[in-house]
PDB file with SEQRES, HELIX, SHEET and CRYST1 records, atoms N, CA, C and O in Angstrom:
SEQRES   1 A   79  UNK UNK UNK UNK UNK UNK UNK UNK UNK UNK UNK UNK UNK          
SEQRES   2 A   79  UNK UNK UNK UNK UNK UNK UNK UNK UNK UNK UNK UNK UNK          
SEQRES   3 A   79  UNK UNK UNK UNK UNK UNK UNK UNK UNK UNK UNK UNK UNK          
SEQRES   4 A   79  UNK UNK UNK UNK UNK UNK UNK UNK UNK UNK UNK UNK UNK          
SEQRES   5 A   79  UNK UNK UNK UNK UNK UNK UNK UNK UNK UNK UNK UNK UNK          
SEQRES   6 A   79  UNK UNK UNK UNK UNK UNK UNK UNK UNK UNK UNK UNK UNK          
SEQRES   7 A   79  UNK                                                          
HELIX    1 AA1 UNK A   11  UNK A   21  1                                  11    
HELIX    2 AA2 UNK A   50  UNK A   54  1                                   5    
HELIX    3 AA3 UNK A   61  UNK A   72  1                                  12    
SHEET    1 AA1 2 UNK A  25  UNK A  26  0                                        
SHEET    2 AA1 2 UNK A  44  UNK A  45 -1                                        
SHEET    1 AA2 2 UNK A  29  UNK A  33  0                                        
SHEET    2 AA2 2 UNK A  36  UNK A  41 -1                                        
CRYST1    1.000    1.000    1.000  90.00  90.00  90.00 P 1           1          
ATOM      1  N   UNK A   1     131.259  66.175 112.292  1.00  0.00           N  
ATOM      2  CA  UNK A   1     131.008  65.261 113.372  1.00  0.00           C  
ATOM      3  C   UNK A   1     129.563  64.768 113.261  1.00  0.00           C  
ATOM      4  O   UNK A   1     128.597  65.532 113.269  1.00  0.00           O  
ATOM      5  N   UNK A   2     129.458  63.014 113.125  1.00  0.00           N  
ATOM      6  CA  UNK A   2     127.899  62.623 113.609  1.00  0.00           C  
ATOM      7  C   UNK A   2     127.216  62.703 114.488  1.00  0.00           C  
ATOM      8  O   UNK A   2     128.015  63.382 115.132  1.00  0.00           O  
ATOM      9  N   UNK A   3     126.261  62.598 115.247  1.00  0.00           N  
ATOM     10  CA  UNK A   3     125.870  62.478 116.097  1.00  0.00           C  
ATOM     11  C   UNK A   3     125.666  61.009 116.193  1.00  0.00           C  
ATOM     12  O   UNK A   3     125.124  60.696 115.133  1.00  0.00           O  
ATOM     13  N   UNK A   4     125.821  59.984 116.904  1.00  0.00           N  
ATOM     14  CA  UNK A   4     126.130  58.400 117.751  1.00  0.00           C  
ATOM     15  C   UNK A   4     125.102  58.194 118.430  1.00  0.00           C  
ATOM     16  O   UNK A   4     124.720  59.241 118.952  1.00  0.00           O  
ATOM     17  N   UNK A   5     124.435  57.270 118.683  1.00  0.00           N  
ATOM     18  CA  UNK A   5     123.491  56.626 119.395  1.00  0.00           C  
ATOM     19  C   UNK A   5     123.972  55.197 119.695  1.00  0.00           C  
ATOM     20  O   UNK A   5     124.057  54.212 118.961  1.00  0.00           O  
ATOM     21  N   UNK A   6     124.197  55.342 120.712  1.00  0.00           N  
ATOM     22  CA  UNK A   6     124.623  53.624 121.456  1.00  0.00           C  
ATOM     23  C   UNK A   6     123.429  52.816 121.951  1.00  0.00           C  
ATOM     24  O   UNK A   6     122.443  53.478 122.275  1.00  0.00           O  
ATOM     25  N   UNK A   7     123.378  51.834 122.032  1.00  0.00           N  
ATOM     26  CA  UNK A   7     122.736  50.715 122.148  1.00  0.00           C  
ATOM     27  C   UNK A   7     121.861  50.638 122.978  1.00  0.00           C  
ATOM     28  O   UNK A   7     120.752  50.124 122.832  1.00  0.00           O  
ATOM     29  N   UNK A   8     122.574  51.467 124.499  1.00  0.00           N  
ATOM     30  CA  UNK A   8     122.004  51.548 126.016  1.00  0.00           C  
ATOM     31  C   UNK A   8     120.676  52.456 125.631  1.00  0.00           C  
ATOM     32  O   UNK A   8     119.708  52.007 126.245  1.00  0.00           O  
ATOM     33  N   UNK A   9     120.293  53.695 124.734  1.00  0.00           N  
ATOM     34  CA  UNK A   9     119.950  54.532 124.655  1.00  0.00           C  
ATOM     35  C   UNK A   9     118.861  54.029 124.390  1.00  0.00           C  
ATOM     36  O   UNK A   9     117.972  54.490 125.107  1.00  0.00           O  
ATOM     37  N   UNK A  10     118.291  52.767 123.182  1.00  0.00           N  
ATOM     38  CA  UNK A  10     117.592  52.202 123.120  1.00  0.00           C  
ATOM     39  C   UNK A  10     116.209  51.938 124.099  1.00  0.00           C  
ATOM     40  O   UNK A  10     115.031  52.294 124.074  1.00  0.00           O  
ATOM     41  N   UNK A  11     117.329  50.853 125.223  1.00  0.00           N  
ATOM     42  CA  UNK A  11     116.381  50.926 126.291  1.00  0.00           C  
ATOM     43  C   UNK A  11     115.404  51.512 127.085  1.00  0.00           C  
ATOM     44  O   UNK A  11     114.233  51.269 127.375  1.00  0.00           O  
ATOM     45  N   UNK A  12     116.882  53.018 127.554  1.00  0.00           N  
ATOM     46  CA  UNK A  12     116.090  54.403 127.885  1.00  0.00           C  
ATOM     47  C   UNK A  12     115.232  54.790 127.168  1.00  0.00           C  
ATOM     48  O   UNK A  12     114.601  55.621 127.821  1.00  0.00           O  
ATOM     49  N   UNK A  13     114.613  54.645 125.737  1.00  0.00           N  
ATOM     50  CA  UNK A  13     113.885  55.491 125.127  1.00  0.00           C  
ATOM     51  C   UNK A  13     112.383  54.518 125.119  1.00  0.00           C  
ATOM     52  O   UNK A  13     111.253  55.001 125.046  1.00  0.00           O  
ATOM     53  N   UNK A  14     112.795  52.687 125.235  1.00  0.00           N  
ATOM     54  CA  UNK A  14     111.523  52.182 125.632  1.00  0.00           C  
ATOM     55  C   UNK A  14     111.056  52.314 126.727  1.00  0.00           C  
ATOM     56  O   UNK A  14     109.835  52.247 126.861  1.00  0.00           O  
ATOM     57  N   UNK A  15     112.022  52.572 127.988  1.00  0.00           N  
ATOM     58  CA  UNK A  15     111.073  52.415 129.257  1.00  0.00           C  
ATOM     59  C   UNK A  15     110.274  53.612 129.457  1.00  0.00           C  
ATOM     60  O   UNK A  15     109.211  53.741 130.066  1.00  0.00           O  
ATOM     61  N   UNK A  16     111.084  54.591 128.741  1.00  0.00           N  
ATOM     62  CA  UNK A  16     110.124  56.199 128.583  1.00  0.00           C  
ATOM     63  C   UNK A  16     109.158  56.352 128.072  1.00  0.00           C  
ATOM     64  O   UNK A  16     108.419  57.291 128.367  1.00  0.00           O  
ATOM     65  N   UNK A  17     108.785  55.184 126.849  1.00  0.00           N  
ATOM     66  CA  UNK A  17     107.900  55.639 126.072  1.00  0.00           C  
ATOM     67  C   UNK A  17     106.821  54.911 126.839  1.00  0.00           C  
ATOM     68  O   UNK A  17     105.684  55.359 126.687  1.00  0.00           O  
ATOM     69  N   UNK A  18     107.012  53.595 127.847  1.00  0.00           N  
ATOM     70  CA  UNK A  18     105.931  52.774 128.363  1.00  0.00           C  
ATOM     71  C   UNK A  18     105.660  53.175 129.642  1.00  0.00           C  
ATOM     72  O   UNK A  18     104.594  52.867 130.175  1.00  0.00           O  
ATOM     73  N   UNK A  19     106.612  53.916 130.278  1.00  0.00           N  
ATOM     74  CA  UNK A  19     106.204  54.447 131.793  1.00  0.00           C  
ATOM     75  C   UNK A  19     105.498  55.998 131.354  1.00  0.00           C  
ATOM     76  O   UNK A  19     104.788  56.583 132.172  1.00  0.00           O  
ATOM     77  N   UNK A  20     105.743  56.517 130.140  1.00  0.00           N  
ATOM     78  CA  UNK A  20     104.466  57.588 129.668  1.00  0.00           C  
ATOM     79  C   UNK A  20     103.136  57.155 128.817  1.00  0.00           C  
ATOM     80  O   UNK A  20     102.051  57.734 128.868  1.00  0.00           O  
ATOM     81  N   UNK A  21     103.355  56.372 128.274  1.00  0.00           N  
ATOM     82  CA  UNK A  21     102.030  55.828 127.781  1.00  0.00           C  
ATOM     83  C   UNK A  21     101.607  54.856 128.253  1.00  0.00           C  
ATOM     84  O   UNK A  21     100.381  54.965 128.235  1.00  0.00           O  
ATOM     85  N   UNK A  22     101.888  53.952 128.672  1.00  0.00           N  
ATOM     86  CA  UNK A  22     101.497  52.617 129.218  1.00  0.00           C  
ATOM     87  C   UNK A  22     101.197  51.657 128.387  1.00  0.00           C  
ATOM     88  O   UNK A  22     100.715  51.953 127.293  1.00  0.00           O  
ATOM     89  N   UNK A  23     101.496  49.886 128.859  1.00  0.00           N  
ATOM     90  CA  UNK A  23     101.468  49.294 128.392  1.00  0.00           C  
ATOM     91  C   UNK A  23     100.560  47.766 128.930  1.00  0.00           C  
ATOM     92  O   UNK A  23     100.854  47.240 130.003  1.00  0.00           O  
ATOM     93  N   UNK A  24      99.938  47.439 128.417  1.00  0.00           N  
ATOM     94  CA  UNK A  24      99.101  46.325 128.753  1.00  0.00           C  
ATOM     95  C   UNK A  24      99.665  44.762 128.466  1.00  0.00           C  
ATOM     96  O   UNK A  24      99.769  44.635 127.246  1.00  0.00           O  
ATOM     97  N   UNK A  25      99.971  43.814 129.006  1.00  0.00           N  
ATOM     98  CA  UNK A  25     100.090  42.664 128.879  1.00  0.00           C  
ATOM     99  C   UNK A  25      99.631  41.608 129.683  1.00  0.00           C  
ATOM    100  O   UNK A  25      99.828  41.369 130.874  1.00  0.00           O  
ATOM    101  N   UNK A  26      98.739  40.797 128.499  1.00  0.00           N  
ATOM    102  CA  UNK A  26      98.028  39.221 128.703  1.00  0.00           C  
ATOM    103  C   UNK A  26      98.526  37.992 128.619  1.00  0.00           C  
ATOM    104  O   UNK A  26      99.680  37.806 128.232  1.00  0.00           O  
ATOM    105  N   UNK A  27      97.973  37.320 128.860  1.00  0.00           N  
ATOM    106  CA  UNK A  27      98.502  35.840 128.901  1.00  0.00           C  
ATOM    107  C   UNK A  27      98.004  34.509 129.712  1.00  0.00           C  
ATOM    108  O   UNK A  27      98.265  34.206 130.876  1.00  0.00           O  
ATOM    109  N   UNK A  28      97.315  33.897 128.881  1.00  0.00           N  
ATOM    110  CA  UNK A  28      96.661  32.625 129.394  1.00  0.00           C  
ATOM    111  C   UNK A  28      97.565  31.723 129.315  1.00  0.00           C  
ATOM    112  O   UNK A  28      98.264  31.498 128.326  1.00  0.00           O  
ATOM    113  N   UNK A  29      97.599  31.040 130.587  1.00  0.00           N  
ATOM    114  CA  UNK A  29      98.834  29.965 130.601  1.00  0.00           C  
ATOM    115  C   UNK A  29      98.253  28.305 130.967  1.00  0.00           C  
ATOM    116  O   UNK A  29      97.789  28.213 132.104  1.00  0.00           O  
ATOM    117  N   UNK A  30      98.237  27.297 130.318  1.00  0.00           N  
ATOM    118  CA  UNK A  30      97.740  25.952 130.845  1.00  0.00           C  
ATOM    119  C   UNK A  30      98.794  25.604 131.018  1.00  0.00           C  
ATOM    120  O   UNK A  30      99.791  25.748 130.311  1.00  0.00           O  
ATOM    121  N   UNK A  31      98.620  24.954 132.285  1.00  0.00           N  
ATOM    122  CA  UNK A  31      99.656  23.487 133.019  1.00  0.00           C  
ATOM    123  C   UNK A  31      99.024  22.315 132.648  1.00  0.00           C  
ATOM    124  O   UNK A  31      97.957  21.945 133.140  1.00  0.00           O  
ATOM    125  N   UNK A  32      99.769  21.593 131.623  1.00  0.00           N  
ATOM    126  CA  UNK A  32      99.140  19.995 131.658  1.00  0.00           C  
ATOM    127  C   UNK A  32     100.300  19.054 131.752  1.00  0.00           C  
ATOM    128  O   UNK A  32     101.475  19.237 131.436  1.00  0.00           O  
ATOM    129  N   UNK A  33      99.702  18.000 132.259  1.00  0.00           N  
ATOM    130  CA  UNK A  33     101.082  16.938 132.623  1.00  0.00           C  
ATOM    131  C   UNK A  33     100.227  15.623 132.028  1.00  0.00           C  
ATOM    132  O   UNK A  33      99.081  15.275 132.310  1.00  0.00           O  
ATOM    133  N   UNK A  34     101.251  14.979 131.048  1.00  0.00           N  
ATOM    134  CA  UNK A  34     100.894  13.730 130.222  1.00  0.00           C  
ATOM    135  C   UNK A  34      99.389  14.265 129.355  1.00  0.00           C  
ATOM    136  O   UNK A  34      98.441  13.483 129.290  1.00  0.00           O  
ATOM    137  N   UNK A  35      99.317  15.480 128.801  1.00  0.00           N  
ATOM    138  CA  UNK A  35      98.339  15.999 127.924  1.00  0.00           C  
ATOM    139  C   UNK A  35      96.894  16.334 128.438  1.00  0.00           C  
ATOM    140  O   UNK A  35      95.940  16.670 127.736  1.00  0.00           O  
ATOM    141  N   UNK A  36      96.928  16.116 130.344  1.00  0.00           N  
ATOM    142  CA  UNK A  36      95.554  16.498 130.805  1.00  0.00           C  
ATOM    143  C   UNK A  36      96.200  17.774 131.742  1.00  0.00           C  
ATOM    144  O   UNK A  36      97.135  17.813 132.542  1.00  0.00           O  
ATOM    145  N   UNK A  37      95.274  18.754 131.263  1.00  0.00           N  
ATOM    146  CA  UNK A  37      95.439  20.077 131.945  1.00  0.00           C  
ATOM    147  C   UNK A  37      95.108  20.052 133.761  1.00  0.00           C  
ATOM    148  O   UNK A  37      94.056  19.578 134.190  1.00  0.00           O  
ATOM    149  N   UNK A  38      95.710  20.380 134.277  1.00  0.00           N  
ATOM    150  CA  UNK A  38      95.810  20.700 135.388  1.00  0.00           C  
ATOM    151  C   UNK A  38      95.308  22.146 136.109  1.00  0.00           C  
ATOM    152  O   UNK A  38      94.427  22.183 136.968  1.00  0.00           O  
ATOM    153  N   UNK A  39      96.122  23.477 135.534  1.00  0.00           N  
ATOM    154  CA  UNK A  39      95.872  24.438 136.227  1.00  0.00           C  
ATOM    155  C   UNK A  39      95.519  25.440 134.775  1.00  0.00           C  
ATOM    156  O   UNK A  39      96.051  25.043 133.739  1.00  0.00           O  
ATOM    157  N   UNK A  40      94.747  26.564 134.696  1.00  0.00           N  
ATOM    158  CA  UNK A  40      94.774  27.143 134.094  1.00  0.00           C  
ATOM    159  C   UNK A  40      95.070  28.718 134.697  1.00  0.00           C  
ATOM    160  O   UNK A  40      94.609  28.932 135.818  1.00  0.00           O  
ATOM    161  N   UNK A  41      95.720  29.702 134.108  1.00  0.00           N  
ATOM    162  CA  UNK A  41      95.600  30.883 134.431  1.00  0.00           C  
ATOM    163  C   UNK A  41      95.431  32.146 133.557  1.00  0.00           C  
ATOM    164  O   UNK A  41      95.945  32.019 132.445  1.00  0.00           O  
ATOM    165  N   UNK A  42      94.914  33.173 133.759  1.00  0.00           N  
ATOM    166  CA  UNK A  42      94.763  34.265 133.220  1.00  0.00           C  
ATOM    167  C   UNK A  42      95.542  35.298 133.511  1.00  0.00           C  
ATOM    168  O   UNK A  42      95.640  35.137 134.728  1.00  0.00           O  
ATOM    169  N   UNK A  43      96.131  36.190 133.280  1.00  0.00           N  
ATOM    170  CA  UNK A  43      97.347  36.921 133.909  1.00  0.00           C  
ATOM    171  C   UNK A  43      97.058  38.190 132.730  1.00  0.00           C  
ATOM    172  O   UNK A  43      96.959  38.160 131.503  1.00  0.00           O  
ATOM    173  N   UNK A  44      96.966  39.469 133.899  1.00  0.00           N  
ATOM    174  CA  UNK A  44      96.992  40.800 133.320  1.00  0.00           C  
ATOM    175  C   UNK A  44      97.820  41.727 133.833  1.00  0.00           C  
ATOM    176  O   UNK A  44      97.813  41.954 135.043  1.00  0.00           O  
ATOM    177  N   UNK A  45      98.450  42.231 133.175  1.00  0.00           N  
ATOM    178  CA  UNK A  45      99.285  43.356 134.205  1.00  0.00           C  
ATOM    179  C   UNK A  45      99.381  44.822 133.556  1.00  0.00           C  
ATOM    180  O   UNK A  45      99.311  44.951 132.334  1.00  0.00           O  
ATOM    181  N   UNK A  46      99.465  45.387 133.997  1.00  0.00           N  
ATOM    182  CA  UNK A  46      99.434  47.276 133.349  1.00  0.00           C  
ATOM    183  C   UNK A  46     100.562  47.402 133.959  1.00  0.00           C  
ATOM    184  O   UNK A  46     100.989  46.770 134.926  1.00  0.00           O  
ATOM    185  N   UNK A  47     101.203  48.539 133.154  1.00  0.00           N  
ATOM    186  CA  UNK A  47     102.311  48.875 133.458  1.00  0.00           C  
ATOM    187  C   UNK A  47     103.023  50.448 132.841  1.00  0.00           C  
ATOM    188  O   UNK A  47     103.705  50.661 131.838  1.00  0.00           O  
ATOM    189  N   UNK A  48     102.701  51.048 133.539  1.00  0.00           N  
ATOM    190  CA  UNK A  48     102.712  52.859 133.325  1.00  0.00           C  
ATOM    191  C   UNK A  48     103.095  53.581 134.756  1.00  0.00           C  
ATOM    192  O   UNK A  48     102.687  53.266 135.875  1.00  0.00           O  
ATOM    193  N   UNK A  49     103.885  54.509 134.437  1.00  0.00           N  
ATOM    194  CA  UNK A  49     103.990  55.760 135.424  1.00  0.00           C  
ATOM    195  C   UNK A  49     102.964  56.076 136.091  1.00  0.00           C  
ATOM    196  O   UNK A  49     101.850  55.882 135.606  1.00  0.00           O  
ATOM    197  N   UNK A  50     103.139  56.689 137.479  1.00  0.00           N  
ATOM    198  CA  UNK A  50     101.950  56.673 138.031  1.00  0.00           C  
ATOM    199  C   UNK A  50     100.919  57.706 137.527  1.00  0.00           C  
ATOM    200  O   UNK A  50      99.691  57.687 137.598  1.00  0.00           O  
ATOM    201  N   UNK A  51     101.880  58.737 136.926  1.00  0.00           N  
ATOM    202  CA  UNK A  51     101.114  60.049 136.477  1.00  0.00           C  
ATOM    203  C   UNK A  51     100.252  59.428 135.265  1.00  0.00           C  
ATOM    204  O   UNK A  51      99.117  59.865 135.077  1.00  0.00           O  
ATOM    205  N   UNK A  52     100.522  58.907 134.842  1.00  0.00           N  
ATOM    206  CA  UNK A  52     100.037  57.534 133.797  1.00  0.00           C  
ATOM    207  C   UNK A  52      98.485  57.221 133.820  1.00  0.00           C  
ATOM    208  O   UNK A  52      97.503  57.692 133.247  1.00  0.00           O  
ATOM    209  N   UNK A  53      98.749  56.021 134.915  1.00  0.00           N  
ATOM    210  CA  UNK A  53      97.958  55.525 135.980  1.00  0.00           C  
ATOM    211  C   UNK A  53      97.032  56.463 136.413  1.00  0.00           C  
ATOM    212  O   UNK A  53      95.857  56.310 136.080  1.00  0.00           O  
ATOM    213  N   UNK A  54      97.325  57.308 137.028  1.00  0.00           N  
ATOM    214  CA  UNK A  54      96.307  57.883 137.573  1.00  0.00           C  
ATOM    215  C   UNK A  54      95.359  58.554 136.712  1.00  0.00           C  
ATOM    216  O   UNK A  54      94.187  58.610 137.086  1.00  0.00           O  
ATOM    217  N   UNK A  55      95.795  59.209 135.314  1.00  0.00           N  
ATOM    218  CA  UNK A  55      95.139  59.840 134.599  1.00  0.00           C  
ATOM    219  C   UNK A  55      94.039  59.229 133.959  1.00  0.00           C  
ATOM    220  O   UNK A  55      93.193  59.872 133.338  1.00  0.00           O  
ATOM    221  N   UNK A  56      94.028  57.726 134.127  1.00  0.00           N  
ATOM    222  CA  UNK A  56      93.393  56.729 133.640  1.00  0.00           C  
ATOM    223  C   UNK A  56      92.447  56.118 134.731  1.00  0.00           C  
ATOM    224  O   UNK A  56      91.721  55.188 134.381  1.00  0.00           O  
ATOM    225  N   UNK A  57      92.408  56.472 135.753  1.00  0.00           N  
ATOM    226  CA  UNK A  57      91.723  56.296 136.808  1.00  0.00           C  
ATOM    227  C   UNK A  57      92.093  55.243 137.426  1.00  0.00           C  
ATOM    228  O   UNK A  57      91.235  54.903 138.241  1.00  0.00           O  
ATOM    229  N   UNK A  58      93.073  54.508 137.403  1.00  0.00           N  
ATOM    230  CA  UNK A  58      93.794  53.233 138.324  1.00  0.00           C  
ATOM    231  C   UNK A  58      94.806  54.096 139.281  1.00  0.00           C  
ATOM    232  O   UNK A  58      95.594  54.952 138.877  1.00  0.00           O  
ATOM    233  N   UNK A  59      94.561  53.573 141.000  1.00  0.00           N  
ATOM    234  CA  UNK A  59      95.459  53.932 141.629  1.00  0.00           C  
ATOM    235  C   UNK A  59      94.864  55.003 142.372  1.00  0.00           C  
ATOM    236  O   UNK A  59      95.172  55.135 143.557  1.00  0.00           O  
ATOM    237  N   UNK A  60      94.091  55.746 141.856  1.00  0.00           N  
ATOM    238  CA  UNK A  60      93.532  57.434 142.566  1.00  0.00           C  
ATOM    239  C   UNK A  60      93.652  57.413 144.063  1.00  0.00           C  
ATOM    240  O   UNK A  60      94.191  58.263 144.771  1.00  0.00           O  
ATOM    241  N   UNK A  61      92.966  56.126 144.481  1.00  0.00           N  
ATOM    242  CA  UNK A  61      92.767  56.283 146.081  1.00  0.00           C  
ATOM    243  C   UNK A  61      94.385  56.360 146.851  1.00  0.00           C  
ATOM    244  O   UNK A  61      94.873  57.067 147.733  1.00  0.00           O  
ATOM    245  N   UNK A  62      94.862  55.284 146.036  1.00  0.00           N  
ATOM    246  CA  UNK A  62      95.832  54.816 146.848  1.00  0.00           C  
ATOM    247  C   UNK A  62      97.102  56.029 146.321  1.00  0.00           C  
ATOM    248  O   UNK A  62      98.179  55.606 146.740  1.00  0.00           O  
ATOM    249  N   UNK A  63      97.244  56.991 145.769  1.00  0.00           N  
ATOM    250  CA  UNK A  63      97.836  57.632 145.377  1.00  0.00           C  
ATOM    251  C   UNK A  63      97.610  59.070 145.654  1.00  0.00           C  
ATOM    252  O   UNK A  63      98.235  60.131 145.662  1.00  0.00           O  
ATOM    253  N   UNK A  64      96.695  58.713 145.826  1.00  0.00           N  
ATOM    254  CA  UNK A  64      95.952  60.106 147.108  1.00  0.00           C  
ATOM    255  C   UNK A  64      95.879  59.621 148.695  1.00  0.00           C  
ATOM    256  O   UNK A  64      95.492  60.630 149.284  1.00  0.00           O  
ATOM    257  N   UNK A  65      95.990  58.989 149.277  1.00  0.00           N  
ATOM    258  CA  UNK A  65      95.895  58.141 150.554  1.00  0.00           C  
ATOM    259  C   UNK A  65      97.334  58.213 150.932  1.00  0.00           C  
ATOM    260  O   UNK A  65      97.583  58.508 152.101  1.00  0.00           O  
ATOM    261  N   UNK A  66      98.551  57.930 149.913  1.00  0.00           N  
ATOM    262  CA  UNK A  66      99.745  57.928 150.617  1.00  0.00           C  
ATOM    263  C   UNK A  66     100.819  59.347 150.295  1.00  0.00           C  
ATOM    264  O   UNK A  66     102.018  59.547 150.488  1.00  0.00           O  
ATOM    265  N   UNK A  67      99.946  59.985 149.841  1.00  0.00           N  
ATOM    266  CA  UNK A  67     100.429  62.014 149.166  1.00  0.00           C  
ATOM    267  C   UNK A  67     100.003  61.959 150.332  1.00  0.00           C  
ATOM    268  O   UNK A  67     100.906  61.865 151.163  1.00  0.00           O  
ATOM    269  N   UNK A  68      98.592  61.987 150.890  1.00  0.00           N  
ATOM    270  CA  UNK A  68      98.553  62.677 152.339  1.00  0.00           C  
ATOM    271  C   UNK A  68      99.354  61.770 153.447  1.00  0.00           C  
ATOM    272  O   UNK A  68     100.041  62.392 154.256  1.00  0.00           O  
ATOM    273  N   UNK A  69      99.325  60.829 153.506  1.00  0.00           N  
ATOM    274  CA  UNK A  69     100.283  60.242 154.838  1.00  0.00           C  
ATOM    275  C   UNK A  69     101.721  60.819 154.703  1.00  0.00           C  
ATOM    276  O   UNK A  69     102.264  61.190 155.744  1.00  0.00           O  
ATOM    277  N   UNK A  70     102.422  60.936 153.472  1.00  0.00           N  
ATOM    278  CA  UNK A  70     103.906  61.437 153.190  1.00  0.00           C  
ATOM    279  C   UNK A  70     104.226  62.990 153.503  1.00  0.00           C  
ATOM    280  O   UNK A  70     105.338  63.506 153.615  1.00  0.00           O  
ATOM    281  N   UNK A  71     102.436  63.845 153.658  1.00  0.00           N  
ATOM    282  CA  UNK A  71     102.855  65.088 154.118  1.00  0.00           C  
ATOM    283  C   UNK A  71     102.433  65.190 155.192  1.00  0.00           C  
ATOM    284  O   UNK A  71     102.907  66.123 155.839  1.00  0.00           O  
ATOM    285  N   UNK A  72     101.400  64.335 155.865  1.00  0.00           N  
ATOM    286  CA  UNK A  72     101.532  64.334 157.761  1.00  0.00           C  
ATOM    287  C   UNK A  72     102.332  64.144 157.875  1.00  0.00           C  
ATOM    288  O   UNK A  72     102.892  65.016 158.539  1.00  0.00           O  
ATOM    289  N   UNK A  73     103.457  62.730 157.366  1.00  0.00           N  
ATOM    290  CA  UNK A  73     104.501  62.017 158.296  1.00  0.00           C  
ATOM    291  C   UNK A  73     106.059  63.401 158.169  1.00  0.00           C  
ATOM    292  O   UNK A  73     107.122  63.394 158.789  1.00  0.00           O  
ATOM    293  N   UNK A  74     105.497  64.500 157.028  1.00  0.00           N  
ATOM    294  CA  UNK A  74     106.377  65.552 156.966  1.00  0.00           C  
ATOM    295  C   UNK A  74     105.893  66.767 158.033  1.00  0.00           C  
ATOM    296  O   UNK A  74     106.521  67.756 158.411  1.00  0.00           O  
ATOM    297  N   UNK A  75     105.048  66.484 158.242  1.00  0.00           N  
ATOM    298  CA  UNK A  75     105.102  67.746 159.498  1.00  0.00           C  
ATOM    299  C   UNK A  75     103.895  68.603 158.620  1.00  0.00           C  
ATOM    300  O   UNK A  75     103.331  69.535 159.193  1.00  0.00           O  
ATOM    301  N   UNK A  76     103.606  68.329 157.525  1.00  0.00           N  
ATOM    302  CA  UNK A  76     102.675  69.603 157.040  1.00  0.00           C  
ATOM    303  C   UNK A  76     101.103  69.670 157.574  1.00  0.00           C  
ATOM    304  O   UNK A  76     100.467  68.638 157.790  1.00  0.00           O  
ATOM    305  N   UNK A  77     100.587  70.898 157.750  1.00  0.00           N  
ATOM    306  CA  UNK A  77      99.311  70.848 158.023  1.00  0.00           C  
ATOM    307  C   UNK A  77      98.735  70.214 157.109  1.00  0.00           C  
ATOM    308  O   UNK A  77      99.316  69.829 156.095  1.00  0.00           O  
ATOM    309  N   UNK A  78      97.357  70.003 157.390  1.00  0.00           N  
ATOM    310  CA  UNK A  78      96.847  69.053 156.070  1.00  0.00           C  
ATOM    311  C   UNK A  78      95.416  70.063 156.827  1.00  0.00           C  
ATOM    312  O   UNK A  78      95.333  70.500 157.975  1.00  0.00           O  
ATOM    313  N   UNK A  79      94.332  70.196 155.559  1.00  0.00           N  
ATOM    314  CA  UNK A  79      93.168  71.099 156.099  1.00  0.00           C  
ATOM    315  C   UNK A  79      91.741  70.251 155.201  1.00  0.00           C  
ATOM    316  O   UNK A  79      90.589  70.660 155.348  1.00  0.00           O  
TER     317      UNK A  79                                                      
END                                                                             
């Protein structure tokens, strides 16, 4: 017997590998109409797990800010 790898598996194994390592994507975009530019933009986005994220120092506050609201709004002491 082989062992099979289907197609779907693929996917699963990219979104794993980019929500554990993370991934960066750029992109400058011009709007021009009749060959004179109009709008220009710059566009960045990160894109990683938060455990990710945080290890990298993006997110800390806000990932510490809503750990503690999720264990007040649970009833836990907080000290």
């Amino acid at each position: 017997m082989r062992p099979t790898k289907s197609d779907d598996d693929a996917l699963v194994d990219l979104v794993d590998a980019v929500l554990r390592t993370g991934a960066v994507v750029e992109a400058d975009v011009v709007i021009t109409v009749a060959d004179v530019p109009l709008v220009g933009l710059k566009l960045r986005a990160a894109l990683a797990g938060m455990k990710t994220m945080t290890e990298h120092g993006v997110f800390e506050e806000w990932d510490e800010a809503h750990r503690l609201g999720n264990r007040e709004a649970a009833g836990e002491r907080i000290e």
